[in-house]
N, C-alpha and C positions, 0 to 999 in steps of 0.2 A: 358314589363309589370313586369317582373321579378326585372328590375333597379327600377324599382318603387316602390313594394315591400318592396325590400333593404332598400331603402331609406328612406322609412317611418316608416320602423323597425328601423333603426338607430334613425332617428331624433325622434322618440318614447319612446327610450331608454334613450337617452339623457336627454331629458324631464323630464325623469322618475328621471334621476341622481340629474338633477339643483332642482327639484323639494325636492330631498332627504334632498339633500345638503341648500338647504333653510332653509326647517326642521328645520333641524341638529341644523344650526349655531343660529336660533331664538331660537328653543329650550335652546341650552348652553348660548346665551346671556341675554333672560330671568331669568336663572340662579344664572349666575353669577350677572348679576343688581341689586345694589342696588336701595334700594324703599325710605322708609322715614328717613332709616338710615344714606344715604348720602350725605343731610345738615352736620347732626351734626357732621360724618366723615371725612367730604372737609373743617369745622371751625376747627378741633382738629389738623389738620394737618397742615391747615395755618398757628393756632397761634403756632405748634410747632416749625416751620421753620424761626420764627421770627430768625433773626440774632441780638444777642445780645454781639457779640463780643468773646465770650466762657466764657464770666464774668457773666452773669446773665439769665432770665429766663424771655420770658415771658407766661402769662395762661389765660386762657378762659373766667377765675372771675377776671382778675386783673384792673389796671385802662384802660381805656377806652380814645385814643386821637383822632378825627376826623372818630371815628366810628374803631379804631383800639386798640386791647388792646398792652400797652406800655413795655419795661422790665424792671423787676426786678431785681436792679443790686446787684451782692453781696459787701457785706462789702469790704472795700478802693476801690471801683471803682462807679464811675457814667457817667451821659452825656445820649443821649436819648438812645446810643448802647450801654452802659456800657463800651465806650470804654478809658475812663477817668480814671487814676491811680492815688492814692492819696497816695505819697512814705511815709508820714508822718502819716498815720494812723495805728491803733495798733492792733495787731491781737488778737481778740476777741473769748478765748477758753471759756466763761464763759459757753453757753450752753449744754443738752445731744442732740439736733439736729442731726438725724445720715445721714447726707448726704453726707458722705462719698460712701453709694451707688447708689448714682443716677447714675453713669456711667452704673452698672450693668444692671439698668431698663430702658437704654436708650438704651443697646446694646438688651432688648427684647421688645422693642418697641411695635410691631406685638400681640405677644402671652401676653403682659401682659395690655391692653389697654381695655379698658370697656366702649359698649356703651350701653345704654339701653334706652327704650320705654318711651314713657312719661303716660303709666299707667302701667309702672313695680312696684311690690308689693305693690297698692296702701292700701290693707288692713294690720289693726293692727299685724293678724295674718296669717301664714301659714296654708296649709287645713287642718294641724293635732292640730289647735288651739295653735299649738306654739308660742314663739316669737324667736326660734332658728332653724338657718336650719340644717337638719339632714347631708345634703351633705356638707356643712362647718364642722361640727362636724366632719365626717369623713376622711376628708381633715386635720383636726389638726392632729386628733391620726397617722395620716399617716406619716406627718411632721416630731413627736414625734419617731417614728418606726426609719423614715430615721437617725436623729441627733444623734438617741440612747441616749434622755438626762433624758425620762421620762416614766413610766406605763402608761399607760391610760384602759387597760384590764378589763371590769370590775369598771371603774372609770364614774364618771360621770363631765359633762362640764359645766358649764355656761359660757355664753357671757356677756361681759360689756364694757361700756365707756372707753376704755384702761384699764391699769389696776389701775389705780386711782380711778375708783370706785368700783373695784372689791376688793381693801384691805380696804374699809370699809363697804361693804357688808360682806368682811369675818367676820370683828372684829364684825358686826353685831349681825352676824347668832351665833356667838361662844360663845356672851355675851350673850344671850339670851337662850341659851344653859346653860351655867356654871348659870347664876341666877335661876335654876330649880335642880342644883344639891343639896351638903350638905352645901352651903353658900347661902341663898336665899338673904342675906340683906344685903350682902355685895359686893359693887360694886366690879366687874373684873379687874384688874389693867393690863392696856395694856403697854409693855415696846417694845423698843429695844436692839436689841441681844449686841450690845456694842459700844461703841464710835469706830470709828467715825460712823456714820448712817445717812439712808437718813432723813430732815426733815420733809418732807411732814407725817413720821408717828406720828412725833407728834400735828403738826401742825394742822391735819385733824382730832384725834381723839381728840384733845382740841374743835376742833368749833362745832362737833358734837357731841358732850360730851352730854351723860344722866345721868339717876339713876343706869344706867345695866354696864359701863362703866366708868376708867377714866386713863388720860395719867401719867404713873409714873415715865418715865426715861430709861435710859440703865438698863439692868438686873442684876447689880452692886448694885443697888440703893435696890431690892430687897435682895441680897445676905448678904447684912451687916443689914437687919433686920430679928434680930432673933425670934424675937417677931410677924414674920408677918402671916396672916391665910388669905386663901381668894386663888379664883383661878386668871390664870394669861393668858393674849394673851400675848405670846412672837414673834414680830416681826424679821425673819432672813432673812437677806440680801443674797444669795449664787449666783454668785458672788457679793463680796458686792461693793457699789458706797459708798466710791470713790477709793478704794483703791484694787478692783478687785481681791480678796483673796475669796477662799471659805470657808464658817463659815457652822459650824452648834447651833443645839440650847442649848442654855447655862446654861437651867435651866429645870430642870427634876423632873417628878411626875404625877399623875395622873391629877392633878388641872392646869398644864399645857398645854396649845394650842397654837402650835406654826404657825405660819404664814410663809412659805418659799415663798417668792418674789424673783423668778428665771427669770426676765425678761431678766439677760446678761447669763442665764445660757444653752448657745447656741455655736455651735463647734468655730463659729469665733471667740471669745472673751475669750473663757478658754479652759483649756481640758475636757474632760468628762470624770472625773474617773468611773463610773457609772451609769444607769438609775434610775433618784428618785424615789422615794416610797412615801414621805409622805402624810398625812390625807391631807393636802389644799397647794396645788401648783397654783402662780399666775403667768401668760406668759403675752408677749404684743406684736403686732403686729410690734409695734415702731421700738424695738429692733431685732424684726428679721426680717425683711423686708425692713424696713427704713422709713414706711411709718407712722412718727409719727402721721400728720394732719387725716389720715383714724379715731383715737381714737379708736380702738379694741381691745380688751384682753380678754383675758379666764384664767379659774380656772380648776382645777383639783384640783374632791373632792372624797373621799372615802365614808365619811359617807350618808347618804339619808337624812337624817335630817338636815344636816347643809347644803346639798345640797339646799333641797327646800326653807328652811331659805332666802338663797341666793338669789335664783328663786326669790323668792317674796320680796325681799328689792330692786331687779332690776325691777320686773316689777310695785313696786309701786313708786319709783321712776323718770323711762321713760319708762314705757308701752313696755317693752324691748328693745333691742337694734335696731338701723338702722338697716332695709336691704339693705340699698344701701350700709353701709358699712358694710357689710357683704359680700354683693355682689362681692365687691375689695376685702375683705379678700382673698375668694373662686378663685377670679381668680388670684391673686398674691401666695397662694398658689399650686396652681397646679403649675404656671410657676418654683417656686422650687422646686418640685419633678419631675422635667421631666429628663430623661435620669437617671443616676444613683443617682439624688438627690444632690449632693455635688457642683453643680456648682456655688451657691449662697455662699455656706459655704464656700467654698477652694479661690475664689474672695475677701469675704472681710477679711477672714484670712490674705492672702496672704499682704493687704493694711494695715492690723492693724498690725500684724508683724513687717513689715516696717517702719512703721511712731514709733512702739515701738523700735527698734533697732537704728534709729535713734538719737531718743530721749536718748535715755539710752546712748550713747556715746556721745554727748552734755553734760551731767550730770557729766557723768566719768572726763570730764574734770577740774569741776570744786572742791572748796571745801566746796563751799559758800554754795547748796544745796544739797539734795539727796533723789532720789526716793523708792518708795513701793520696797520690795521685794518680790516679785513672783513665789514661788518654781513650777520646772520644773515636768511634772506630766504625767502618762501614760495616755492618751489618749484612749478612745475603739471607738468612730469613726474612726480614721488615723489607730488605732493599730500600736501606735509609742508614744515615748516621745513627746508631744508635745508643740514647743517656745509660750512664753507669747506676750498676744495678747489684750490686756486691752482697754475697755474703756476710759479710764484716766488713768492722772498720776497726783499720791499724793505727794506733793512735799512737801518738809522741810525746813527752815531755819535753819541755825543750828550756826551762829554768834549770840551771846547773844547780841549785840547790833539788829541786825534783828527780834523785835517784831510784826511787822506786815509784813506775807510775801507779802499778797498780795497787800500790797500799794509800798512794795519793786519791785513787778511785774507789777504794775499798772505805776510805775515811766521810767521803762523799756519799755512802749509801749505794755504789756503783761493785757490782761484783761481775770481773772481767777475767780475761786466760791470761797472765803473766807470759811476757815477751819471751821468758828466759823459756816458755814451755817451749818455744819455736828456736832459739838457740840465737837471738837476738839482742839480748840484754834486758834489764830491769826498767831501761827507757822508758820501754814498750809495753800497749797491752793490746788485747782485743775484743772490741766488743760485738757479740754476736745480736745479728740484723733480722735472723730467723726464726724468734719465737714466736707465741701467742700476740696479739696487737697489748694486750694488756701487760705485757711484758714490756715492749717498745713504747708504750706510754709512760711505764715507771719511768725506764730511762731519759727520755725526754725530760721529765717530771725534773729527775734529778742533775740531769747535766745543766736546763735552766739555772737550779739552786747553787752549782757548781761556776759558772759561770760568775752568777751574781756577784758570789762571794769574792772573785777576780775582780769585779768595777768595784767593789766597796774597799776593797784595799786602796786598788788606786786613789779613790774619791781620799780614803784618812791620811796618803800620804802626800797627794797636792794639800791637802788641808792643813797638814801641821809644815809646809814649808813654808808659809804664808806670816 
């Protein structure tokens, strides 16, 4: 009787254990299961694993062959893998495309990946009748803290469509401003800070030109008018495109409102002498994250007034910004402040660097062209002198018979942004420093070929003096 007892204690027990253990494991693999998010999770991952050769891409929205989306090859490469080299095509720097970090975002694959509900924010507004999220907001200034490039204490934010519509909500809010001061009837003359400059500011404040506003030129243009009365938006590029120097504003006074456009003004791409200060600073997601297609940017404003200005020329324009790209802001975001914050910044430093140092001793070789000078600067991020790290490089012609450089560069297999887009002259080109590495390789590729072609002249005309 006793054995039986036992026996039934034990196999009781047991019971009691398998029973636990059942539990348990339903418990955690309930858990862990995903539900409705697991379609969309098992397609993000299939179309990521397309093999396209390491030459292209393919995505989720792209084309579509037999129920499969196809890849996107990059520039000189095709065929359905991209496995197709076209040694005869030219390497194309003309855009600011900064895909030079994609490697980064593929190395966080995990932590920087977004999937959401199909009635995630489906309302206009957030519950505080926003069209801004407070935790994205927090996420910038936090950003800002780690770079050490900007205030925000005390500052207020707005969101917009990159920062292309945020510098003409500024010039907006600023001219609407200044026509309520002691020049009521006299439109604001908006300039840029000085040649070269980007064109969109003039481009943009010409189409959208009113009675409150109009486009005047470089701030040159005002300087040799002595005669001139009336207040000014002064556009400042810091670092500027294309020539990645730090400027500040050129023209001083009360009636002055300057516009600081700090999208490269980020640790990878210059040094950070300082935290700015000024009344309206414009950031973009583009440039510090790489995610130009997201469209996100923000302002940093001091005043309340020019603030809400702003507020309301965005939300009468797109009833605010996307949440869904907001959403990717928020979470590409965090994925760069995690750990000590720098692992984004020291990555593409480390790449632009590079491809800068390069480039600079391809140059040195030659005498035909010559690049931007880029004075070496203390840093308060690294707290170190810090190497030049530019977006582009602003190149010169410098043989009088070399009038147009970039047809000179175009004839070389080199396709660049003509000086004249920057309002420079046909001297000028620029080649951009931000693409795919297999882009900055072309180039390499062909500026060697380009160069060559410089000693071999020389070589045929010491030759035939002989």
């Amino acid at each position: 009787m006793a054995k039986i007892q036992r026996f039934g204690y034990v196999l009781c027990h047991l019971v009691l254990v398998l029973v636990n253990v059942f539990v348990f494991r339903k418990m955690f693999y309930e858990k862990e299961k995903l539900s409705w998010s697991q379609k969309a999770a098992e397609e993000a991952e299939a179309v990521a694993s397309i093999s396209c050769s390491g030459h292209g891409r393919a995505y989720i929205d792209g084309y579509v062959v037999d129920g499969k989306p196809i890849c996107e090859c990059y520039s000189c490469y095709g065929g359905t893998n991209c496995s197709l080299f076209f040694p005869n095509c030219p390497a194309d720097v003309d855009g600011g495309d900064p895909l030079f970090l994609e490697p980064f975002w593929i190395q966080n694959a995990a932590s920087s990946a977004v999937v959401v509900s199909g009635w995630h924010r489906m309302s206009y507004f957030f519950p505080n009748q926003s069209h801004i999220s407070k935790e994205l907001d927090r996420n910038i200034r936090k950003i800002h803290a780690i770079a050490k490039n900007a205030i925000t204490n005390g500052r207020y934010i707005v969101f917009g469509v990159g920062s292309t519509q945020l510098l003409h909500a500024a010039v907006h809010a600023l001219s609407i401003d200044n026509s309520t001061s002691s020049s009521p009837y006299l439109a604001t003359k908006v300039v840029a800070n000085k040649i070269p400059y980007y064109s969109p500011y003039k481009f943009q404040t010409e189409y959208f030109q009113t009675h409150h506003y109009e486009f005047e030129g470089d701030s040159s243009m005002l300087k040799n008018k002595s005669d001139f009365a009336g207040n000014v938006i002064e556009y400042v590029t810091s670092p500027n495109n294309p020539d990645g120097n730090l400027r500040s504003s050129d023209l001083k006074g009360p009636s002055v409102k300057p516009i600081y456009d700090r999208a490269y003004y980020w640790p990878h791409y210059t040094a950070i002498p300082a935290p700015v200060d000024e009344d309206l600073i414009i950031f973009s997601m583009s440039k510090l994250t790489g995610h130009a297609g997201t469209r996100f940017g923000w302002a940093i404003v001091k005043d309340v007034n020019v603030y809400r200005r702003m507020v309301e020329f965005i939300d009468l324009a797109e009833m605010g910004t996307s949440k869904d790209a907001q959403l990717r802001a928020l979470t590409l975001l965090k994925v760069v402040a995690e750990g000590d914050g720098k692992q984004l910044f020291n990555f593409a430093h480390q790449i632009l660097m590079d491809r800068w140092e390069k480039l600079s001793q391809m140059f040195s070789l030659s005498k035909r062209f010559s690049l931007q000078r880029i004075p070496t600067q203390h840093c308060i991020f690294v707290e170190r002198a810090r190497e030049p790290s530019p977006a582009y490089a602003w190149v010169k012609c410098k043989r009088k018979e070399d009038k147009n450089c970039t047809e000179i560069f175009r004839v070389a297999k080199i396709i660049g942004r003509p000086g004249s887009k920057f309002f420079a002259g046909d001297r000028y080109v620029r080649l951009s420093l931000l693409k795919g590495q297999h882009d900055f390789d072309m180039l390499i590729l062909r500026l060697k070929q380009l160069v060559s072609l410089e000693y071999e002249a020389s070589a045929q005309v010491m030759s035939s003096s002989y």
